[in-house]
C-alpha positions as CSV (number, residue, x, y, z in Angstrom):
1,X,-13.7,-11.5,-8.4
2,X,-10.0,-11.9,-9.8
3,X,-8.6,-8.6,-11.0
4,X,-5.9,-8.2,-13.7
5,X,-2.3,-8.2,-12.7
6,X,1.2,-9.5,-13.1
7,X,2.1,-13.5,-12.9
8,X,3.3,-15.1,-10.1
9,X,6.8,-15.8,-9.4
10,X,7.4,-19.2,-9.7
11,X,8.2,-20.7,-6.0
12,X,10.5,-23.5,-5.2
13,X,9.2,-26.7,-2.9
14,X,11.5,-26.9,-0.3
15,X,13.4,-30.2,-0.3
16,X,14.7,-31.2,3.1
17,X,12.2,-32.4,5.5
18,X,12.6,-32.4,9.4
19,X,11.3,-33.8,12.6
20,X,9.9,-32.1,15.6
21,X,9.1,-32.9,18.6
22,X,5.7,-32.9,20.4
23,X,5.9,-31.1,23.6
24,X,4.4,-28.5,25.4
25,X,6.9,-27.3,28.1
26,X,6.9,-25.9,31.4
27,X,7.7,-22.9,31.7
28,X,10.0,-20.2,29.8
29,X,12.3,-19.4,32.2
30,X,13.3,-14.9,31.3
31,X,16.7,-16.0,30.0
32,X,15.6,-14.6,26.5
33,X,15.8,-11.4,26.9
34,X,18.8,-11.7,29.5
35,X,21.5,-14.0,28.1
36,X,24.3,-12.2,26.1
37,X,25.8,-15.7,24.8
38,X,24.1,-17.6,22.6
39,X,23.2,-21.3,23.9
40,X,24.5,-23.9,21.4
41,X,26.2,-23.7,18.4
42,X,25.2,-23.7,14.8
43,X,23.0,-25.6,12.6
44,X,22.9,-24.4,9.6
45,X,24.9,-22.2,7.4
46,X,22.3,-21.8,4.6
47,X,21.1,-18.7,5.4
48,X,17.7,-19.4,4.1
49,X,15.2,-21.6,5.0
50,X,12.5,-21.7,2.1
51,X,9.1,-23.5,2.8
52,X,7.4,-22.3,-0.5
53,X,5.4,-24.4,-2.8
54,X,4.4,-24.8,-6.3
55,X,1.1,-23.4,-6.9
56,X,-0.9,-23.1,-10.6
57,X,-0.7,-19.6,-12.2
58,X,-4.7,-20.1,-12.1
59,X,-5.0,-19.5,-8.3
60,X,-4.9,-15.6,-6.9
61,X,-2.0,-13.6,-5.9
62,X,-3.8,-12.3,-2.7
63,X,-7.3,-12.9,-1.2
64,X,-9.0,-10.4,1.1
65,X,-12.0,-12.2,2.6
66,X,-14.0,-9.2,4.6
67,X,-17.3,-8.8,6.8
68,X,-18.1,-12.0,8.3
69,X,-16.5,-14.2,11.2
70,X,-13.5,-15.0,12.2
71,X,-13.9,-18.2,10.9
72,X,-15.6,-16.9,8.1
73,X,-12.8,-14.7,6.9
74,X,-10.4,-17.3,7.4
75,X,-12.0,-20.4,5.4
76,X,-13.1,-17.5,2.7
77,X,-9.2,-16.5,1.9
78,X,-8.3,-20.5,1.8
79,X,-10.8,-21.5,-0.2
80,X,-9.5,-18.1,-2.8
81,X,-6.9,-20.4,-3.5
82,X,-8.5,-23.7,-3.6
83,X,-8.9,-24.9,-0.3
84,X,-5.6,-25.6,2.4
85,X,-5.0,-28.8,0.3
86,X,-2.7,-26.2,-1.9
87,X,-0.6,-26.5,0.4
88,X,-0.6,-28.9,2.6
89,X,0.0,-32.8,1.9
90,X,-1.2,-35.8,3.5
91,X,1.2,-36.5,6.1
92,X,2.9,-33.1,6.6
93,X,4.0,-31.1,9.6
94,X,3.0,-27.7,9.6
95,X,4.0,-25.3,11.9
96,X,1.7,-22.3,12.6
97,X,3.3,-19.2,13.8
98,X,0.8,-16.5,15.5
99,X,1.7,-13.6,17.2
100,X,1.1,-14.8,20.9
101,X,3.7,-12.2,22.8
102,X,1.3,-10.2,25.1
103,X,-0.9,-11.0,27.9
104,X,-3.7,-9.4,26.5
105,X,-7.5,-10.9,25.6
106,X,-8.5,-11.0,22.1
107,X,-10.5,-8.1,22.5
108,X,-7.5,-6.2,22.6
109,X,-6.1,-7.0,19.1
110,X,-2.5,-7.3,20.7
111,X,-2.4,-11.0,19.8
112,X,-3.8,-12.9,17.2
113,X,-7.6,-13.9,17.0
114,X,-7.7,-17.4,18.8
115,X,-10.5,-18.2,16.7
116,X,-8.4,-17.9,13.2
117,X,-5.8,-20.3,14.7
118,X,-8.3,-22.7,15.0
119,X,-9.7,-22.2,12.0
120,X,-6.5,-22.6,10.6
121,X,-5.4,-25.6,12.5
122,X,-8.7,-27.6,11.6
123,X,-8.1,-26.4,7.7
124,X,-4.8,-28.2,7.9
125,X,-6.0,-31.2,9.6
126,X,-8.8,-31.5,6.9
127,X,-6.0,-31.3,4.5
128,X,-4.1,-34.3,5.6
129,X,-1.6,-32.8,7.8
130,X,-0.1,-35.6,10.4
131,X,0.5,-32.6,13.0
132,X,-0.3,-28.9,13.5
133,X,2.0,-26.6,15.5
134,X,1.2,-23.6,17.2
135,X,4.1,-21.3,19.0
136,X,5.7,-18.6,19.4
137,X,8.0,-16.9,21.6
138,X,6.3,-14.2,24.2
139,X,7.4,-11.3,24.9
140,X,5.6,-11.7,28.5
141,X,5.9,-14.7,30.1
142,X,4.7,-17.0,27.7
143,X,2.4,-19.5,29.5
144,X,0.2,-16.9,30.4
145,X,0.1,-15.4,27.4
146,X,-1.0,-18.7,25.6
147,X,-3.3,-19.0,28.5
148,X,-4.9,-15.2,28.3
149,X,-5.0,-15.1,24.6
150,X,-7.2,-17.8,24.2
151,X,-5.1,-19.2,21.2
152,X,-3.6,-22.6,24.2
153,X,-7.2,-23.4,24.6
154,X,-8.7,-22.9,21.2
155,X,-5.4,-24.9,19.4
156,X,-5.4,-27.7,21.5
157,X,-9.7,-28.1,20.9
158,X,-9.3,-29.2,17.5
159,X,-5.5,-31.3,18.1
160,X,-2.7,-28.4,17.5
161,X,0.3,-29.2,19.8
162,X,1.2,-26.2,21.6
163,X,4.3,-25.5,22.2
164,X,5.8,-23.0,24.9
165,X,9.6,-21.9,24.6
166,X,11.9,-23.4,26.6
167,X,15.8,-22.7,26.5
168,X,16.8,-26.6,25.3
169,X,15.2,-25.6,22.4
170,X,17.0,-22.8,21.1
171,X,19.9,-23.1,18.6
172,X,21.9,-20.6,16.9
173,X,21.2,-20.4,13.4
174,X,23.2,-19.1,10.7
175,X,20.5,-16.5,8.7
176,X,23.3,-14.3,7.4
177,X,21.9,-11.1,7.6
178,X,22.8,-7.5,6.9
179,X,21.8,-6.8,10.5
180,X,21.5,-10.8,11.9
181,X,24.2,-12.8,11.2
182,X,23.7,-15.6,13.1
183,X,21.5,-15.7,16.5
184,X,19.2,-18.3,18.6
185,X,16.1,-19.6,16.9
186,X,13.8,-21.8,18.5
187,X,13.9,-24.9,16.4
188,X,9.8,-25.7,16.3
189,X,9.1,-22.3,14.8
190,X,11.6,-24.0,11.7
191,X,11.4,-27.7,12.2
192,X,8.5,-28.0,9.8
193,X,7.3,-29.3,6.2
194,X,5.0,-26.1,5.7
195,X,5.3,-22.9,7.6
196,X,1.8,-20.5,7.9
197,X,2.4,-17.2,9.5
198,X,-0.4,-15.8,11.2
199,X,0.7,-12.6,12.6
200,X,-2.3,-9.9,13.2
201,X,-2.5,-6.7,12.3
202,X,-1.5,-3.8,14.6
203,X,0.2,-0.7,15.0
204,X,4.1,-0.7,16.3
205,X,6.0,2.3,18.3
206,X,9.0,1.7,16.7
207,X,8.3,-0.2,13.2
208,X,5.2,2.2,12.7
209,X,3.2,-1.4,11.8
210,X,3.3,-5.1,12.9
211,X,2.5,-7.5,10.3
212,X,3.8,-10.4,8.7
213,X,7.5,-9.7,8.3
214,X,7.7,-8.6,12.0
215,X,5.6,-11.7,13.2
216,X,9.2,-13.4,12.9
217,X,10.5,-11.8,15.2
218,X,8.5,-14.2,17.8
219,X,11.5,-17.1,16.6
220,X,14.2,-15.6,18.2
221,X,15.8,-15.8,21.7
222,X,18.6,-13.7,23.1
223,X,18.3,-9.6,23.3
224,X,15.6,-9.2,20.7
225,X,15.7,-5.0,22.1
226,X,19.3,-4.9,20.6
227,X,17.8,-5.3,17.2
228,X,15.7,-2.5,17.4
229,X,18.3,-0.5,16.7
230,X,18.2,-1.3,13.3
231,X,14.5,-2.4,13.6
232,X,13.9,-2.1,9.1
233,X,17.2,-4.0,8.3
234,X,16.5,-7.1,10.8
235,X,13.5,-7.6,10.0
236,X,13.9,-8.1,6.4
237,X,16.5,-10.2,7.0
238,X,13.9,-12.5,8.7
239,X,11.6,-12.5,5.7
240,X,14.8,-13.0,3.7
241,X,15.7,-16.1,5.8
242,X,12.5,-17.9,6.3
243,X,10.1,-18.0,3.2
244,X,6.6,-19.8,4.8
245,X,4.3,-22.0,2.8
246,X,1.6,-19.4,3.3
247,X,0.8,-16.1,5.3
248,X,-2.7,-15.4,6.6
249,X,-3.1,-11.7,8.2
250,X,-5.6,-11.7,10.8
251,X,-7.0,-7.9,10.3
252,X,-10.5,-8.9,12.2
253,X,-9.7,-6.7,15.1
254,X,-7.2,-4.0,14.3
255,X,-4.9,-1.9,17.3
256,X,-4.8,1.3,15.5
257,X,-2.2,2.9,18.2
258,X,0.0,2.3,21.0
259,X,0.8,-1.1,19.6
260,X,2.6,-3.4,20.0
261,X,0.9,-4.1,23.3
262,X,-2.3,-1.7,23.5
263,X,-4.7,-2.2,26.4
264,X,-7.0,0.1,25.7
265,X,-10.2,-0.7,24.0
266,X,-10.8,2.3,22.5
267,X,-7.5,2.0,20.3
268,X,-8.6,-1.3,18.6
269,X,-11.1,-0.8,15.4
270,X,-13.4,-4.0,14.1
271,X,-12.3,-4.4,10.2
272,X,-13.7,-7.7,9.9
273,X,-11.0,-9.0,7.8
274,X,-8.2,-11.4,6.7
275,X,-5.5,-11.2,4.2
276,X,-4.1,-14.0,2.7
277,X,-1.1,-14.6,0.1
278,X,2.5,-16.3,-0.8
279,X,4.2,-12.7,-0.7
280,X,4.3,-11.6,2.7
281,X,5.7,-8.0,1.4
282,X,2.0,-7.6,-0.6
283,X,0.6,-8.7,2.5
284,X,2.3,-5.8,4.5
285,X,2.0,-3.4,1.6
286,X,-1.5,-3.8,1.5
287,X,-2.4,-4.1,5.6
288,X,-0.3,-1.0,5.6
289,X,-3.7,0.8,4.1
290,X,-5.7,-0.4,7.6
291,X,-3.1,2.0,9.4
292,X,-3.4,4.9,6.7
293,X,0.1,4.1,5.9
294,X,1.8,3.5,2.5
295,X,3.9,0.8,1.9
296,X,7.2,3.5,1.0
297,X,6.4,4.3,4.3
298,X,7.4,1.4,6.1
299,X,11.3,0.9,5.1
300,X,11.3,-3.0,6.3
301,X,8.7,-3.4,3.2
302,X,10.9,-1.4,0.6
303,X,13.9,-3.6,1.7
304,X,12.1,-6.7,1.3
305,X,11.3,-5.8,-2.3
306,X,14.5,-4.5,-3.5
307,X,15.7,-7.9,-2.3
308,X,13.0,-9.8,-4.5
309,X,11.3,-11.2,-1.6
310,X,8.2,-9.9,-2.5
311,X,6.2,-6.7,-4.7
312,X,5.2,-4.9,-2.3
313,X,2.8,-2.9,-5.5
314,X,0.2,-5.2,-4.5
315,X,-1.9,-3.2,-7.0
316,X,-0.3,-4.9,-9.5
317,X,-1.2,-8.5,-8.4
318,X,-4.4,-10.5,-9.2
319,X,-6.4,-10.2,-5.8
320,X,-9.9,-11.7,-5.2
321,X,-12.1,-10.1,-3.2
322,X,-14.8,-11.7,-0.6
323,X,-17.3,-9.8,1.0
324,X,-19.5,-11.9,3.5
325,X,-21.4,-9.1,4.9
């Protein structure tokens, strides 16, 4: 059931469309975190890649689908918006972007659920989509992480192409940053017509919380420890550089502590849930709650909202709620 809140801000379809290719590679190769100089040299000097759609002022700011499935959860929140057709068109490629970076099972909520993917993947084949993408950049070494994770296996069951980093495919990027000015992306995290961020919920030693703004973080090559220096500032300059079409948070299987990597089973808590919505700040504001954290304190959110990215007073958005339990 909707509840009252403000409008939506109106969101601009992104008007350049690129091509990308369909590889999986072998083998990531540790330059990443390594390399001081950036591979190749600029592509773009936009500063802002923006793969936002129009949407009807009838559809919900946020939807919280809660107690069932994976699956469940995931087709619950899609459909609170009227189904991935929304946003995806026929013919589209979409890029997914989960958080794949450690070798952990799923059991140990460092990654996100394999099973959402999927879910996800099949929702944006049913929708038209001429190719799905999965990837991400690992912080371990990523073909065992895809592997481990289960996300390799469940993607590539329903048709995703998986796509492992490999250092031909990073370019530096202009994204003209307070803290990132320009630095190495990898180009299928970008190369998309739709962008969905899947990131999962989890707790972080440095950012306090892991959700969607940080899930960006998985784009980038080079030292990605320098930026934690100035952890806030960086990464709301991601979320101020690349606006996705959509963000799902996958809150089934929460890490409530010693994130971002965990291990230990008795620091993950079942929630049962996914949050879904075009303002990635609401989305952190409000997974925030799962860690008994406020949104104030998590400065990367407060940023993001003083810079009209997002509201990160979810309260006053129009969220639908749906309990499968």
């Amino acid at each position: 059931m909707s509840e009252p809140g403000s409008s939506r801000r109106d969101f601009i379809k992104r008007s350049s469309k690129a091509g990308i290719a369909v590889l999986t590679a072998g083998g990531i190769g540790f330059w990443l975190r390594s390399r001081s100089e950036h591979p190749q040299q600029e592509l773009s000097a936009s500063g802002v890649r923006d793969y936002q759609v129009d949407v009807s002022p009838q559809i919900p700011d946020m939807v919280v689908a809660s107690g069932g499935s994976p699956e469940e959860i995931t087709k619950a929140a899609v459909n609170g918006f009227g189904g991935m057709e929304t946003f995806v068109s026929r013919g589209d490629v979409v890029v997914l972007k989960p958080n794949i970076g450690w070798y952990r099972v799923p059991q140990q909520a460092a990654n996100t659920n394999p099973e959402v993917v999927k879910t996800v993947v099949e929702l944006c084949f049913n929708a038209g989509a001429k190719t799905v993408v999965v990837t991400d950049v690992s912080c371990n070494e990523a073909r065992r992480c895809f592997r481990r994770s289960g996300i390799a296996k469940a993607a590539e069951s329903v048709g995703a192409t998986v796509i492992l980093p490999e250092e031909r495919k990073f370019r530096d990027i202009r994204i003209n940053g307070e803290a990132l000015s320009v630095w190495p992306v990898f180009t299928p995290v970008i190369e998309a017509d739709k962008i969905i961020n899947l990131p999962i919920l989890k707790h972080h030693n440095l950012a306090r919380a892991t959700m969607a703004m940080k899930n960006w973080y998985g784009m980038l090559g080079g030292r990605r420890n320098q930026l934690h220096q100035n952890i806030d500032v960086s990464i709301a300059d991601l979320s101020t550089f690349l606006r996705p079409t959509l963000t799902l948070l996958d809150a089934y299987r929460i890490l409530m502590t010693n994130g971002p990597q965990g291990g230990n089973l008795e620091d993950v808590k079942l929630a049962k849930t996914l949050i879904a919505s075009t303002d990635p700040i609401a989305v952190d504001a409000y997974g925030a709650t799962f860690l008994d954290l406020e949104a104030d304190q998590l400065p990367f959110v407060t940023i993001g909202h003083e810079r009209g990215i997002g509201n990160k007073n979810y309260q006053e958005l129009n969220i639908e709620r749906v309990d499968l339990s």
